[in-house]
N, C-alpha and C positions, 0 to 999 in steps of 0.2 A: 226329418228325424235327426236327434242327435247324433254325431258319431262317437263309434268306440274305438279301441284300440284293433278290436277283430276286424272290424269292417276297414280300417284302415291296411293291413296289411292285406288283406285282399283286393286293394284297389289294384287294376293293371291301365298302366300307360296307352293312350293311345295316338293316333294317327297327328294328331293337333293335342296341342297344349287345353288340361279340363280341369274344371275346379267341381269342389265336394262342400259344401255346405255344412257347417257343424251350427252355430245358432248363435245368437245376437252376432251378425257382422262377420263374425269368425268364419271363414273356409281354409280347404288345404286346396294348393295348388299342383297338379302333376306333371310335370313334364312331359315329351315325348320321348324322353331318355331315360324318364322314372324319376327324375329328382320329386322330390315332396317340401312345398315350402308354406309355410303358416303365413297365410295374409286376414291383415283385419279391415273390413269394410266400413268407413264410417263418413259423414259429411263435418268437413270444418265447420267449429262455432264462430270461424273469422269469416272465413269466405264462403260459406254455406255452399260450397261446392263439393262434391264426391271424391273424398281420396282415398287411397290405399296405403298401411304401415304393414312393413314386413314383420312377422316376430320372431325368426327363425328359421329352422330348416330338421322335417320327422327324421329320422323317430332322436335326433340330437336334441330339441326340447320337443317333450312328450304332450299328447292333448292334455292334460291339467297344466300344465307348462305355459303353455300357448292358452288356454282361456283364463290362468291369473293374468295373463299380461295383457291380454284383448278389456281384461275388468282396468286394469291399471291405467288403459288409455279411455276408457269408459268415466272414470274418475277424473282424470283431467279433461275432457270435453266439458263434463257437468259445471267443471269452473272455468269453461270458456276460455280454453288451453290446449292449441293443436298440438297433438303429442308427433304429428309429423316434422311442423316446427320447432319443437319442444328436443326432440332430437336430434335435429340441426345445431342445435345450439350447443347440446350436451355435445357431439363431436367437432366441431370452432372450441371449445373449451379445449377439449383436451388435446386436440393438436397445437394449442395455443400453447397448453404446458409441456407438452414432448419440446416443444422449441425455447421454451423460459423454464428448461431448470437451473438451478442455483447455478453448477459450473461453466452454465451460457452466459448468463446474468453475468456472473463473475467476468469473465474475460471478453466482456463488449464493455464492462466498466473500465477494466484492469487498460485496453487497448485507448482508452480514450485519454485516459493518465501518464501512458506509460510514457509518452514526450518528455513529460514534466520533470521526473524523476529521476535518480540517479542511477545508472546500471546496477549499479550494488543493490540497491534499495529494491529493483524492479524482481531479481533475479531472488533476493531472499523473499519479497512476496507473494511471489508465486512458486517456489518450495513451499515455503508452509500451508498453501493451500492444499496442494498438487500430494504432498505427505501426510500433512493432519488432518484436513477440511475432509476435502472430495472422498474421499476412501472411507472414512465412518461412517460406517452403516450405509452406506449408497447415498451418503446426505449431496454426492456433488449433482449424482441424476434424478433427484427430486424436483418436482413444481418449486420455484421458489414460493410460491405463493402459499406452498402449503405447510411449509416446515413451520414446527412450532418452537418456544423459546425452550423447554426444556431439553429437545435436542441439540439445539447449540449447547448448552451449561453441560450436557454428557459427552459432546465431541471437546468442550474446553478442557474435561479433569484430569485427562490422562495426559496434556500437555502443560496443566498447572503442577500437577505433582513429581515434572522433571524440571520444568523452567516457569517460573509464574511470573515474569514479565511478557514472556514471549504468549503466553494465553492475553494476559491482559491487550497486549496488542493484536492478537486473532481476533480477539472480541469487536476491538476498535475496528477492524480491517472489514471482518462481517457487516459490522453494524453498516459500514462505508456501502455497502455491496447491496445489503435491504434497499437505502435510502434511495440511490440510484435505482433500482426497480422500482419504487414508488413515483421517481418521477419519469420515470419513461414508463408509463401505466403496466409493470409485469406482476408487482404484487401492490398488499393495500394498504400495508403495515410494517412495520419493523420490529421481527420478533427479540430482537436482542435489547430491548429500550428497557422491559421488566428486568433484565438480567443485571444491574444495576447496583453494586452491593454483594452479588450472588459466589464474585470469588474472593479470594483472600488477599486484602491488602498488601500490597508493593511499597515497600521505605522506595523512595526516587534513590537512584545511588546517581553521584555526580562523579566526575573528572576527578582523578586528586590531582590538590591544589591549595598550596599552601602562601597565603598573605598577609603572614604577619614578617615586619619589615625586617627584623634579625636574621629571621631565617630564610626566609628569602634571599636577602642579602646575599648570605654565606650558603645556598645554591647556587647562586649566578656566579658567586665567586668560583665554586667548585668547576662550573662549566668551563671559567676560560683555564683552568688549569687540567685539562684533561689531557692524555699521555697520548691516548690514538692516533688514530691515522688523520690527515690532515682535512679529510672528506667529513665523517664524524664528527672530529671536531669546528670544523667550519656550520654546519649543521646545528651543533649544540645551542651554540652561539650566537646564531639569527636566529631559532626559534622564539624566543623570548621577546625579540625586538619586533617581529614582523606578526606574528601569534597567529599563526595562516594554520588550516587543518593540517595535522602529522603527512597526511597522505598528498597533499598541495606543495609542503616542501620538499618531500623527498622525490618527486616528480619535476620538480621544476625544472625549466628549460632557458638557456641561456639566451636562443630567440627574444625571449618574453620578455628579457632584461635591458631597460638601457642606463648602465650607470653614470654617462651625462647627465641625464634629466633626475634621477635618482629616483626613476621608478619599474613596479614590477606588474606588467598587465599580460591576463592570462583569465582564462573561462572555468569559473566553478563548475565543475561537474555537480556537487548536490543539488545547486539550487538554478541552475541553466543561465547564469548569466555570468556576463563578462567583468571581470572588475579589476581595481588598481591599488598595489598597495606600494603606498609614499614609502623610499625610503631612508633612514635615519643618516647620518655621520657614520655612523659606527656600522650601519647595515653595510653602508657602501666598502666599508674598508674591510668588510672578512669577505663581500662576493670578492673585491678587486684579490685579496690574496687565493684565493683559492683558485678563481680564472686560471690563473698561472700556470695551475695541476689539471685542471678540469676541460678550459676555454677552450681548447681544440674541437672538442664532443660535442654532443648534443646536449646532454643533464647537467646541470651543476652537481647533483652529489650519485656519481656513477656508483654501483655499486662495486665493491671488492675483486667481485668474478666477472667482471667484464662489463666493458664500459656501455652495453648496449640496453642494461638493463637498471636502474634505480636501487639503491640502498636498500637492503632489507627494511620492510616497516620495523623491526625491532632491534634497527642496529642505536636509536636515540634512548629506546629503554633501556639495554642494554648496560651501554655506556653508560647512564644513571647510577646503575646497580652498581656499578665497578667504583662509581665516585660513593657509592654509599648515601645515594640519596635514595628514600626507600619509595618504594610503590605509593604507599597511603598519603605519601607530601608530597609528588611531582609524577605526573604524565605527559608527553610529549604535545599531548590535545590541554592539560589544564591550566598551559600557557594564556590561551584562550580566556577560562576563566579567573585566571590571575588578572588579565587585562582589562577584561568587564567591570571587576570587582573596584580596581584601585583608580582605572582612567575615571570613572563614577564618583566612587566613595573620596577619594583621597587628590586626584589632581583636577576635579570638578569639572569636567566634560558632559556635555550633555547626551544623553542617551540614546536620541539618532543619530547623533556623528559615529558613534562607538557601532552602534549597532551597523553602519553602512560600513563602516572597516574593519567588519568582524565577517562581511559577506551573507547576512543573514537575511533572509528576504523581509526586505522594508518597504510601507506603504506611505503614503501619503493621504491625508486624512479621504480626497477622491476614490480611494484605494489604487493608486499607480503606482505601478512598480519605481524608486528612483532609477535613475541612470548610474550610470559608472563613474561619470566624473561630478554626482552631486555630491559637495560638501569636501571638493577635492583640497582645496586652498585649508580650508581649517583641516584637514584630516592629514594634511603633509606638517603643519605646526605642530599634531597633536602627536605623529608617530615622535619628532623630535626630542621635545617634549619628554615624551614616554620614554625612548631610549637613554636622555640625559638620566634622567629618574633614575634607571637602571641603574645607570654609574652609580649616582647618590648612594643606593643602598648597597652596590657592592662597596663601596668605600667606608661605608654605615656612617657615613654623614647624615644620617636624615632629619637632622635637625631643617637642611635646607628646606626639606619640602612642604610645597605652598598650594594652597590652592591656585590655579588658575582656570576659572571660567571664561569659553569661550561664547563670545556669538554667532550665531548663524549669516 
């Protein structure tokens, strides 16, 4: 006979563990403690062997309770589907995602990169996750696998409508993060790939950086006439010649220098490798004056407040302002791009020598990294070269200037 709810509260526990029969399969189990647990009795359609699925525990799911779920595994048998295996599976799933949510995914990716990168770079990507990502809506302790693209476009908007370069690059940094879980099997897709279009166009802003030869000229000029202190202006003045990142020169280290040889070797931080920059005539002759002030120490350009520490990054800008060269024409970094522009355009260098003494990571068509001293021989003619140039247009001679192409 079927049970009811009556006859179930009247069960009493006995001596040994008894079971009560309710119908197709279905019984309750009693303990000798009184516990009451729904078990349902069926034979595998794999192994035609006798097993048991639990479905709970009275009066927590109730007998309608428990005979929907005994129909529900009734249903999956019919299609020759152990709902004991069937449940196996369902919890390997889901422990699979308690351990692959997004902010695991993220920093087993983040850990495998994190060599590569530059501290800077490492520390502000993971702020921005750690601040904008993980904390929205719980998107960090989600399934990666389950998040869809339009919650990423609602975690972007509120970081597009304070900084809309910095979404554009969460975007990029996510999409980095999907992909990586697609190949280490955590999810199956990359929801960010539709998002495509989804926020609002970025103008690229560059370095300022100004190459036309007048004015340029009559910057370089302004630089060697600068009043300050002799650290600053020693600074001003190798920038242009050596075109090294703002944050490489005002670091540099006198170790790293040999002005017999006339060069300066010393390890990029952004891009992990070691490299050499050839230097000029004219390089050599503002390190040799400044040694003078400096060469006891460690840094070549100490800073003001003690020698134990480097020049404010903004002691080049600075000095600019005071010459009246404005922001929108000259950056301490768009030396850089002054150099790219004219060793190219105007004194005909070819684009991986420039590119290997700009320190930017270069392949070779095998994709290998070069070395440090490839393309050292032309790259010591080419800084020269470049430095003469300089003269030229501070002098606005530039009628001189000639193309010269180099070979490899």
């Amino acid at each position: 006979m079927p049970l009811t709810d009556t006859a179930i509260r009247s069960l009493k526990p006995a001596a040994k563990a008894r079971k009560v029969a309710d119908e197709r399969g279905l019984y309750l189990e009693i303990s000798p403690a009184g516990g009451r647990w729904w078990r349902f009795k069926f034979y595998s359609p794999i192994t035609r062997k006798e097993k048991r699925l639990s479905l709970g525990v009275y009066p927590d799911v109730s007998l309608k309770e428990a005979r929907d779920r005994r129909d529900e595994a009734k249903k999956l048998i019919a299609n020759g589907i152990d709902p004991g295996e069937q449940r196996k599976s369902e919890h390997r799933a889901t422990a699979a995602k308690a351990v692959n949510t997004f902010e695991a995914v993220m920093r087993e990716w983040y850990e495998k990169h994190e060599s590569h990168w530059a501290e800077s770079h490492s520390k502000r990507l993971m702020r921005l996750f750690e601040r904008d990502v993980f904390p929205f809506r719980g998107l960090g302790s989600r399934p990666i696998s389950d998040i869809q693209p339009a919650e990423i476009l609602d975690m972007l908007r509120p970081i597009e409508g304070r900084a809309p370069e910095t979404a554009h690059r969460a975007l990029q940094n996510c999409s980095q993060v999907f992909r990586y879980g697609i190949a280490s099997g955590k999810c199956p897709s990359d929801p960010t790939r539709v998002l495509r279009g989804a926020l609002s166009p970025v103008t690229k802003g560059h370095f300022a950086a100004t190459t036309e030869p007048k004015r340029l000229g009559a910057i370089l000029h302004a630089l060697d006439g600068y009043q300050g202190t002799l650290v600053v202006s020693s600074a001003l003045r190798l920038a242009p010649l050596v075109f090294v990142r703002p944050g490489e020169l005002r670091k540099a280290r006198w170790k790293d220098f040999d002005l017999e040889t006339a060069e300066w070797r010393y390890f990029v931080t952004k891009t992990k490798t070691d490299h050499i920059v050839p230097l000029s005539r004219q390089a050599v002759a503002i390190l040799r004056s400044v040694h003078d002030l400096t060469g006891t120490g460690d840094l070549v350009f100490p800073s003001a407040r003690g020698n134990k520490r480097p020049m404010s990054d903004n002691a080049i800008l600075v000095a600019m302002r005071t010459l009246e060269i404005r922001r929108e024409e000259m950056t301490g970094h768009g030396f850089r791009a002054v150099a790219r522009t004219l060793l190219d355009e105007v004194l005909g260098f070819r684009p991986d020598i420039i590119e290997q003494q700009l320190a930017h990571t270069v392949s070779d068509p095998l994709g290998r990294a070069y070395n440090r001293t490839k393309f050292l021989k032309e790259r010591s003619k080419m800084m020269q070269i470049w430095a003469d140039h300089l003269d030229s247009l501070k002098s606005g001679d530039i009628a001189q200037v000639i193309r010269l192409p180099i070979s490899a």
